[in-house]
C-alpha positions in Angstrom: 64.2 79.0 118.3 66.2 79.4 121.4 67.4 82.9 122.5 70.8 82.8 123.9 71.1 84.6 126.8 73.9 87.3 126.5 77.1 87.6 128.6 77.8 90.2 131.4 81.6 91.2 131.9 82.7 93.6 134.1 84.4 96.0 132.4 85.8 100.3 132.3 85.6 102.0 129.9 88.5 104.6 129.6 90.0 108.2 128.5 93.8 107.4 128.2 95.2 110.9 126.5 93.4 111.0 123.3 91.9 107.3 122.8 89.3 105.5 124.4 88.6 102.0 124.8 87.5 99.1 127.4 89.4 97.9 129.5 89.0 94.5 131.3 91.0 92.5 134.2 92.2 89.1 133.0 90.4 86.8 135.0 87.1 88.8 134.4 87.1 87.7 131.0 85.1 84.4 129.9 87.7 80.9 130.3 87.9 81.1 126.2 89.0 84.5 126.1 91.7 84.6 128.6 93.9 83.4 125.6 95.0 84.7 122.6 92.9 83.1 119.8 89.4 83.5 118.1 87.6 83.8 121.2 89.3 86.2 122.5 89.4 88.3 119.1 86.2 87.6 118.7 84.5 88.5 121.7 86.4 91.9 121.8 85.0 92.9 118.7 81.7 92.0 119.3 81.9 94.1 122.3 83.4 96.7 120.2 80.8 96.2 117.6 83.5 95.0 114.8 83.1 94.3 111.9 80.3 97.0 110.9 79.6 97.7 107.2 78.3 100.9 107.9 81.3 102.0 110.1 79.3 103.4 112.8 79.8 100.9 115.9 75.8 101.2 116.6 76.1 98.3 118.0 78.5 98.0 120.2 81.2 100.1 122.5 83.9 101.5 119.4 83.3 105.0 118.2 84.1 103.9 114.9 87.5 105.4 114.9 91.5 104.3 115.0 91.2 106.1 117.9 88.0 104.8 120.2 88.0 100.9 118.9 90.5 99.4 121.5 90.4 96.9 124.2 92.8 96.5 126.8 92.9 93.4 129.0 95.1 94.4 132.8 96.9 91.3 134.3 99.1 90.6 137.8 102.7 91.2 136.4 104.2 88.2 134.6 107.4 89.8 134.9 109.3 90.9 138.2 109.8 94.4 139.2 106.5 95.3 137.8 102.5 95.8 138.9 100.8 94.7 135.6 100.9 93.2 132.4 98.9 95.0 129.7 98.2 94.0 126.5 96.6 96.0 123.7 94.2 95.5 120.9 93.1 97.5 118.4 90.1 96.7 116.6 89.7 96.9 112.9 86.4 98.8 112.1 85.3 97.5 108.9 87.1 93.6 109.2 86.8 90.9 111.0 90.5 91.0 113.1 92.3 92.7 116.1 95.4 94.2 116.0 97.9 93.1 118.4 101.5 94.0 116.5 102.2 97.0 118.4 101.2 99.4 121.5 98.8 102.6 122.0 100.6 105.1 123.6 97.4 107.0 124.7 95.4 104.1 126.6 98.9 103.6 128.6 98.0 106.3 130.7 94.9 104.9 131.8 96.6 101.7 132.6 97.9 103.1 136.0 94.5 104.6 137.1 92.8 101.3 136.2 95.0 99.3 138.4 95.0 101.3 141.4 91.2 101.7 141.2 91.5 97.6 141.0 94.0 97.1 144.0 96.2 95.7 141.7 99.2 96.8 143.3 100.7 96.3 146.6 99.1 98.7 149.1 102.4 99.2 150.5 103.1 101.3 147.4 100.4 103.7 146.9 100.3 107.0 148.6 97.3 108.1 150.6 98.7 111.5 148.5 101.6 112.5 146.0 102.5 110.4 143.0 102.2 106.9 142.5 104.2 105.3 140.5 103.1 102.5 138.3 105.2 100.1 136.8 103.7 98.5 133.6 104.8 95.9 131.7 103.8 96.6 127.6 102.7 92.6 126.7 102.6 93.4 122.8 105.7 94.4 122.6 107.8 94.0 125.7 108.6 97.0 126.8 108.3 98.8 130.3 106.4 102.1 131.1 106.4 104.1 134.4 103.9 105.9 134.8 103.2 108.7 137.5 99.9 108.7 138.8 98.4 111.8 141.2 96.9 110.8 144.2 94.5 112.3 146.5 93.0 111.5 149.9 93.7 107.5 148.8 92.5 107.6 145.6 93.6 108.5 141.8 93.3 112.0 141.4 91.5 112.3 138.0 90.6 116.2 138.1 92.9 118.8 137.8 93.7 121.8 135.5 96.2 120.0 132.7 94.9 120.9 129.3 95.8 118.4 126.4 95.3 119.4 122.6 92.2 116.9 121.2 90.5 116.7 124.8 87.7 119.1 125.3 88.0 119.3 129.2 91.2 119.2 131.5 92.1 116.5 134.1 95.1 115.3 136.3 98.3 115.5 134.5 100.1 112.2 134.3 103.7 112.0 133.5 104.6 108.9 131.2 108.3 107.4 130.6 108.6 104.8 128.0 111.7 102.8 128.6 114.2 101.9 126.6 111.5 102.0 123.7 113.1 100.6 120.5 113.2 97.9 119.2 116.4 96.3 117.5 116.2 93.7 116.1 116.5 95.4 112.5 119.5 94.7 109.7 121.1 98.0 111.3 121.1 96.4 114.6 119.7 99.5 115.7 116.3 101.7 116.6 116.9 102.1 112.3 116.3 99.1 111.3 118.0 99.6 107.8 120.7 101.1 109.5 120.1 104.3 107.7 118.7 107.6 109.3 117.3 108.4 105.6 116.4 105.6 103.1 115.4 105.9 99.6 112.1 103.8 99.5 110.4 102.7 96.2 107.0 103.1 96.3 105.2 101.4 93.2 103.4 103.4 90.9 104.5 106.7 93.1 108.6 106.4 93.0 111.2 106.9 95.3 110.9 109.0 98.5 113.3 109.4 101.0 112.1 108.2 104.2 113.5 107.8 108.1 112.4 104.4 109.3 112.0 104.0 112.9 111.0 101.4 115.6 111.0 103.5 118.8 107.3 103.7 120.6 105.9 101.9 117.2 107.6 101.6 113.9 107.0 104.9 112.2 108.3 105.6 108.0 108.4 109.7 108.4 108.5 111.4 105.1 108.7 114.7 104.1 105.1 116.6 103.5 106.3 118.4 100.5 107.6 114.9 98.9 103.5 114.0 98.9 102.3 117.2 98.2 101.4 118.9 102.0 102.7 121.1 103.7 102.0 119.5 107.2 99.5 122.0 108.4 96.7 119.6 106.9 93.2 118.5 109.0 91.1 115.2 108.8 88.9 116.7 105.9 92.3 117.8 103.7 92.8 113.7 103.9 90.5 111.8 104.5 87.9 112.8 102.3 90.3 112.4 99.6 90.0 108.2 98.2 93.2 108.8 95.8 95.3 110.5 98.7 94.8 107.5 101.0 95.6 104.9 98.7 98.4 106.7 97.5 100.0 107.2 101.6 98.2 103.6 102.3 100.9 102.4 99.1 104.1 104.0 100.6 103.0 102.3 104.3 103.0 99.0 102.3 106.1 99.6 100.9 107.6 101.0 104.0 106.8 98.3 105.7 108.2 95.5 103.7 111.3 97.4 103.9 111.1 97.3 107.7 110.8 93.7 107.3 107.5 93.9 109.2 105.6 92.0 106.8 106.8 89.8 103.9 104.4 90.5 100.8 102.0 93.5 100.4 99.1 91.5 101.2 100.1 90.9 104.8 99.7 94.9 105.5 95.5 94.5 105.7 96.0 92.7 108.3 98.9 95.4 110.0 96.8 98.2 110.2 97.9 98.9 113.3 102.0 98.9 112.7 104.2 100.3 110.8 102.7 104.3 111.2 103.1 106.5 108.6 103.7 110.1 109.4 104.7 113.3 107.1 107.0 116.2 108.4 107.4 119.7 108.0 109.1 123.1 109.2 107.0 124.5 111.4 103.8 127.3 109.8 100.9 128.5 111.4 97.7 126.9 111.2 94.0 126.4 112.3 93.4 123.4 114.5 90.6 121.8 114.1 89.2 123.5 117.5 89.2 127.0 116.0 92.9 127.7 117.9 95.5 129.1 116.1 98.8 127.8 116.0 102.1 130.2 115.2 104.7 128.7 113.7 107.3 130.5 116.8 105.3 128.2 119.0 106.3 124.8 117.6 109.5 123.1 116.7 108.0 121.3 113.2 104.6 120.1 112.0 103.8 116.9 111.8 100.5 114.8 110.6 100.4 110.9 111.1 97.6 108.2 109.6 96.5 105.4 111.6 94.5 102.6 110.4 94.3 104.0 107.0 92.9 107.8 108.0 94.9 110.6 109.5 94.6 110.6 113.1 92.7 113.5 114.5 95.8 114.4 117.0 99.0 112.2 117.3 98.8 108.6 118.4 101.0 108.2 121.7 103.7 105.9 120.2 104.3 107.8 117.2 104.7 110.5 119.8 107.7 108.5 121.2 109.0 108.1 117.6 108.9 111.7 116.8 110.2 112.6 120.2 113.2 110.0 119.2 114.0 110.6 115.7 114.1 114.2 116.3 116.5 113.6 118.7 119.0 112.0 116.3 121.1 114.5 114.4 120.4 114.2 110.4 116.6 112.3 110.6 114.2 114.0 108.4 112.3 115.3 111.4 115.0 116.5 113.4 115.5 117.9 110.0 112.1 119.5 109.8 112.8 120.9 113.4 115.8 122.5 112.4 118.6 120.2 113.0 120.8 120.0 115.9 120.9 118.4 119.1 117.5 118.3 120.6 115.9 116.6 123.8 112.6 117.9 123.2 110.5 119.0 120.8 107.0 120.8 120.4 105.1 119.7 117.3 101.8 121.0 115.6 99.2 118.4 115.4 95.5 118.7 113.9 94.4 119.6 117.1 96.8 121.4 118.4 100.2 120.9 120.2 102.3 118.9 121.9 105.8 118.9 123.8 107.7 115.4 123.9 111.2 114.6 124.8 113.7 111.8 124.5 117.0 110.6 125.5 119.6 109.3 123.1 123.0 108.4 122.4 125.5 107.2 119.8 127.2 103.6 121.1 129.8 102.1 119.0 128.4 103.5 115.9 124.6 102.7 116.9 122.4 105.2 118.4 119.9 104.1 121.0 117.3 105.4 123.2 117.0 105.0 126.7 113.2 106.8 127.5 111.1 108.8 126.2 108.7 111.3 128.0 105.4 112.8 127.9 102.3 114.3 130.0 98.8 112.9 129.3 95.7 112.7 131.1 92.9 109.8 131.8 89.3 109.4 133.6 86.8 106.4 134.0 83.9 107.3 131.7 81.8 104.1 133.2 82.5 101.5 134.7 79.9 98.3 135.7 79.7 95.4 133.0 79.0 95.4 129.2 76.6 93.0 127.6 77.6 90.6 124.9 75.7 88.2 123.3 76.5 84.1 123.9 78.5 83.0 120.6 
């Protein structure tokens, strides 16, 4: 028997906020996998080490989590007025497919360090020192993002004193602005794709829930926690150790999303892990993190816990960041609810590992309300960067 040989790809690997994945250039990518397709999919989740059994990513770069199996591939700008393309994939842990429906809020901020550090934008616009700002094109869902890179003595400035709930050390703040980040194309012709701020959703075998369904960041169904039984001060263990307590949120992201019109039967949502989000609200308490701080309830606008690929995320996933930053903006939602009601432009909400302050601007047009950005301050560093190894399929 002949060994194959294995491939060598140059490749980062990434913090962006509170993910981590690889990330790889385009044309550094093997001729088959510069396409969307089975080689592509399939080589990044060999890389990650997808699909393992034992859900431990031994064998490859994921750390068997929603929120360290990603790959990101960086690309010259297909569109004009911007640096880069990027386009996002989360990979599943346990199957055999890569999510591309939607973005990752979190790995966006790398995406502006990554192409610096590449020369993949005109010298002309980066500062020896200051801010550099990086225009990036969102390939999975066609969206821009600026974001605001620090700079220092010519290069990204990836140190600093910015602290970030769910990162253990601090780093360079980077500012990130998500324009014009919903998507319309709903019955409602608006960022509500019903047309409703609050729906009543039947959920089979559960009942009906009322529910805000939202397409700004990443579709998000927000329901209240004390519909489901929380009270949105919940960590990873309160959830995820519980098998009826997923299937039973897992059931009302089904059902939530065939009412967004995101999939057609139930079925198709095994292979949507990544969109639509589900996320549960409540008035703001105090609480543990899961670092040992404690959180007080006069510190934070409303709780709020969110699941990603079928466990609850151990902070809050970037885009759903933009939809809670969005819907709580909106007068009558069930989290500007939670917060208190109101106008709002910002909001601080608990998280499992702590806090976090995001803001958005929005306004009501001909009946139809609309978002023009949302903001928010994350952090990213290189981890490593060389090649990694993958064997010849």
């Amino acid at each position: 028997m002949t060994a194959a040989a294995q491939l060598r790809i140059p490749a980062t690997y990434m913090r962006g906020g509170t993910s981590k994945g690889v990330f790889f250039r385009l044309e550094d990518l093997p001729a088959a996998a510069r396409l969307p397709g089975a080689a592509r999919d399939g080589l990044l989740m060999r890389v990650i080490g997808s699909p393992d059994p034992y859900g431990k990513h031994t064998d490859g770069m994921g750390g068997a989590t929603s929120s360290t199996s990603k790959c990101v591939i960086i690309a010259p700008a297909s569109v004009p007025d911007h640096d880069v393309d990027y386009l996002y994939g989360q990979v599943s842990i346990d199957s055999a497919f890569v999510d591309w429906s939607g973005n990752c809020g979190n790995l966006s901020t790398a995406v502006g360090p990554f192409a610096i550090a590449h020369g993949m934008l005109d010298p002309a616009r980066v500062p020896r020192d200051g801010l550099c700002t990086v225009r990036i094109w969102q390939a999975n869902i066609g969206k821009t993002i600026l974001a605001q890179v620090p700079m220092a003595d010519g290069h990204v400035q990836e140190t600093g004193d910015f602290e970030l709930d769910g990162v253990t050390f601090p780093a360079a703040e980077i500012v990130l602005e998500f324009l014009d980040p919903s998507d319309d194309e709903g019955d409602g012709g608006s960022m509500f794709p019903t047309g409703n701020l609050i729906d009543d959703l039947e959920v089979p075998g559960i009942g009906t829930l009322k529910v805000t369904l939202i397409t700004a960041g990443i579709p998000t169904i927000f329901i209240d926690a004390a519909a489901i039984g929380y009270d949105g001060t919940e960590l990873q263990a309160a959830i995820n150790e519980d098998k009826a307590a997923l299937a039973k949120l897992e059931a009302i992201r089904v059902a939530g999303a065939l009412r967004m019109g995101l999939i057609r039967e139930p079925s198709e949502a095994a292979t949507h892990q990544h969109t639509p989000k589900l996320a549960f609200v409540a008035p703001p308490q105090d609480y543990m993190a899961s670092s040992g701080k404690r959180i007080a309830a006069g510190d934070i606008d409303l709780n709020v816990r969110a699941m990603s690929m079928g466990k609850l995320h151990h902070a809050m996933m970037g885009t759903a960041s933009v939809a809670i930053a969005t819907a709580a903006a909106v007068p009558g939602t069930l989290v500007n609810l939670a917060a208190g009601g109101g106008h709002r432009d910002a909001v601080r909400f608990g998280h499992p590992s702590g806090t976090l302050r995001v803001g958005a601007s929005v306004a009501q047009v001909d009946g139809r309300w609309t978002v023009t950005k949302a903001v928010m301050s994350r952090s990213a560093r290189i981890l490593m960067e060389g090649a990694v190894r993958v064997p010849a399929v």
